[in-house]
N, C-alpha and C positions, 0 to 999 in steps of 0.2 A: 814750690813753684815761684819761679822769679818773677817781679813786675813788669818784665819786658814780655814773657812768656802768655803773663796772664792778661793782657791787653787785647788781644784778639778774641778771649773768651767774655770779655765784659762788652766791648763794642757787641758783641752777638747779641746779648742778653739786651742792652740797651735797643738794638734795633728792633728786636722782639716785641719788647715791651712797647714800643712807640707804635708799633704795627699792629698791634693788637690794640690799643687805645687809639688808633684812626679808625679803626675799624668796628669802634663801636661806637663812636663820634660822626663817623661819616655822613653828611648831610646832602651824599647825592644820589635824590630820590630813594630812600630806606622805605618810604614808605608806599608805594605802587604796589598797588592790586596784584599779587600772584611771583610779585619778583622774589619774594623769599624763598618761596617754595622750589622756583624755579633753579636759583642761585645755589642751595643745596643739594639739588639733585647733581648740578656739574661737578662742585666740588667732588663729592660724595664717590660717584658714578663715572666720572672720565679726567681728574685731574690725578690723581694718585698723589698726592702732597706725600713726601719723606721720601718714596720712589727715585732710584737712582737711572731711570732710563729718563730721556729726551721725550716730547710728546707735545705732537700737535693736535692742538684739539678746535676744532672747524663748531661754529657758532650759526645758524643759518635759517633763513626762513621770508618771508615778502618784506616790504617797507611797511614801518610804521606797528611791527612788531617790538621795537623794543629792547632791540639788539646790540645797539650801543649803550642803552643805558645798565643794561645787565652786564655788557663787558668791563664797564667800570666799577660798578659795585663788588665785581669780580675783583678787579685789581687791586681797590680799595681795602678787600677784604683777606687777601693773600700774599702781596706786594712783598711783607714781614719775612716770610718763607725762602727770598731768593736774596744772592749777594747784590742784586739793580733787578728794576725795573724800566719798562716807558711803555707806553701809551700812544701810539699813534693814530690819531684820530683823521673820519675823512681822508682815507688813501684814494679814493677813485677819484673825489674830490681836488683835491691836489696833488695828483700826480700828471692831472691834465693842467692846474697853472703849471706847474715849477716840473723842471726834469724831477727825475725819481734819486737822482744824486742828493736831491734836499731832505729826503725822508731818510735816506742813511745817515746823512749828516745827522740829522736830528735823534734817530736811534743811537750812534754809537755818542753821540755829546750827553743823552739821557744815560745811556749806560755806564761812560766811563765820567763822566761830569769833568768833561772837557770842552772848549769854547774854540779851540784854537786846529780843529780838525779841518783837513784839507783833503777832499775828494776830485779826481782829477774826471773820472769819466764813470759809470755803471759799472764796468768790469772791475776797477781797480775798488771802490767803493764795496763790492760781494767779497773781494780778497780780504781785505779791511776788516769786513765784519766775522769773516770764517778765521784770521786771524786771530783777532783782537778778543773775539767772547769766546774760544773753542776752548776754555778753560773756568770760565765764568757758570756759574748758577744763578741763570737769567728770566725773569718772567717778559714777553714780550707781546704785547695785545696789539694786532693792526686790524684798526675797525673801517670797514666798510669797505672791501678788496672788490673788485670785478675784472681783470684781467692776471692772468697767469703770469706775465712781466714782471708785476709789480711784489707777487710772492717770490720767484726768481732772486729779484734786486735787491729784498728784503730778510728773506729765512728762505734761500734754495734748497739747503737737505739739513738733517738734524746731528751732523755731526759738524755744525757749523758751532754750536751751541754748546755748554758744558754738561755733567752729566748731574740730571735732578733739575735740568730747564723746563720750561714751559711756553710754549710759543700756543695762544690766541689768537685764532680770525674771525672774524665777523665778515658774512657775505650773503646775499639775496641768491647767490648761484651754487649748488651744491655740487654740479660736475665741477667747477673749478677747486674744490677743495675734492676730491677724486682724483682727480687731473694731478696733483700736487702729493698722490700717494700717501695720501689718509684713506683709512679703513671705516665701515660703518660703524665698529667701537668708538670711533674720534669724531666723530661725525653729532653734533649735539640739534635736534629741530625744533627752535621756540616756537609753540602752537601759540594757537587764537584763544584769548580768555574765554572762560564756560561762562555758562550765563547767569550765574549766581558771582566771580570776579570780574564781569563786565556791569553788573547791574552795581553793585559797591563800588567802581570805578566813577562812574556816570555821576553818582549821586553824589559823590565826593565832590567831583569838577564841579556838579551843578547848587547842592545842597548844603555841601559842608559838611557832611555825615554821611555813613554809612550807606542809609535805606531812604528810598525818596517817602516823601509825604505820601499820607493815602490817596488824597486826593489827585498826585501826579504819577501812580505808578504806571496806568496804562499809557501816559505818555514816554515813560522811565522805558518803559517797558518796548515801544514802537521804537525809542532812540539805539536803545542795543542790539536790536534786529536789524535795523539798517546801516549803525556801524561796522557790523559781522564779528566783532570779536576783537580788531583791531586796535589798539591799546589807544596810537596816536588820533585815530579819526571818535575815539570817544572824546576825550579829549577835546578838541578843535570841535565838538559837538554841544560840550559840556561848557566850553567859552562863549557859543555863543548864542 
C-alpha cells in the first residue's frame, strides 16, 4: 500500500482514537443522576452505530428534563463514528433572533469547516445542505426544535444526508417529530427521575454526597416530592 493510499486510513484511525479519548475525558456533566443509564439505552436501542441507513432519532419530553444535556453527552460520545459533526444548540431560541439562514450557515461551516459560506435566502440554504452533505456520514444534533420550519430549513428528509448519518432532535413537542415522519421506534421519551435518582440528585446539589444526613432526610425527602422528578427544578432546589 502506497503512502498516498494509506493516508485516509490513518486519519480514520487518528480520528477514532481522539473520539474516543473525548469521550472519556468529557467533562460535560458525566456525572448526573441517571444520564448514564439513559445515554445507553439510546445508543444501544435507537442509534444503530455501523448501520448504513439515515436515521432520525427524536429526543423528547417537558422542560427541565434534561434534554439538552444528554444530547451532548451524546455527541460527545459518538461524534468519533461520523466523517463531521455539529451541534446546534437553542434552535427555537434563535431562530426567533436571526433568520433560520444563520443556523444553516452555522451547520454546513461546522460540517464542512468552512468560514466563507454564503446563503442567499431559506430555500437556497435546504439546496445547499441536501447538496453539500448527501454524500457525507454526518452526525447532526439540533437541540431544542418547536416549529416544523425550522426542521424543514435544517434536515427536511434523509436523503439530504449520507448513508450511516445520524440526525438528533431535542424537542418538548412530540407531534412535531411525527409531523416530520419519525416512527415511534425513533421516537426516544426522557422520564422524570425515580425517587431513589432524584433523592442522590438532591443530596449531591445540597450535601456534596450521595445520601442526605439522617437528620435531613424527611426534609430530602419533602424536596423531591415537590420537585416531581424534574432533574432542573432539583437542582435550583438544591442551590438554594
Amino acid at each position: 500500500m502506497s503512502m498516498k493510499s494509506e493516508s485516509p486510513v490513518i486519519e480514520e484511525i487518528v480520528r477514532k482514537i481522539f473520539g474516543q479519548l473525548n469521550s472519556i475525558y468529557s467533562n460535560v456533566h458525566e456525572d448526573c443522576v441517571g444520564l448514564d443509564s439513559r445515554v445507553t439505552e439510546i445508543k444501544n436501542s435507537y442509534l444503530g452505530i455501523g448501520l448504513e441507513d439515515v436515521r432520525f432519532i427524536g429526543i423528547w419530553g417537558m422542560g427541565g428534563m434534561g434534554k439538552t444535556t444528554l444530547a451532548r453527552v451524546l455527541h460527545q460520545r459518538i461524534h468519533y463514528h461520523f466523517d463531521a459533526s455539529t451541534f446546534i444548540g437553542n434552535v427555537r431560541e434563535e431562530s426567533c433572533k436571526n433568520d433560520l439562514t444563520s443556523l444553516q450557515k452555522q451547520l454546513l461551516d461546522d460540517i464542512l469547516i468552512e468560514s466563507n459560506i454564503r446563503i442567499q435566502d431559506i430555500w437556497s440554504g435546504m439546496n445547499m445542505i441536501k447538496d453539500r452533505l448527501r454524500k457525507k456520514k454526518v452526525l447532526i444534533i439540533l437541540d431544542d426544535v418547536d416549529q416544523p420550519e425550522q426542521l424543514e430549513a435544517l434536515a427536511g428528509k434523509r436523503d439530504w444526508f449520507g448513508l450511516g448519518s445520524r440526525i438528533i432532535i431535542t424537542t418538548r413537542d412530540q407531534r412535531l417529530l411525527v409531523t416530520h415522519d419519525m416512527t415511534e421506534a425513533e421516537i426516544y421519551e426522557v422520564n422524570k427521575l425515580d425517587n431513589v435518582e432524584a433523592l442522590k440528585l438532591f443530596s449531591r446539589e445540597v450535601f456534596k454526597k450521595d445520601y442526605p444526613p439522617e437528620d435531613f432526610k424527611e426534609l430530602s425527602t419533602n424536596a423531591i416530592h415537590y420537585a416531581g422528578g424534574l432533574p432542573l427544578a432539583l437542582k435550583v432546589l438544591g442551590i438554594r
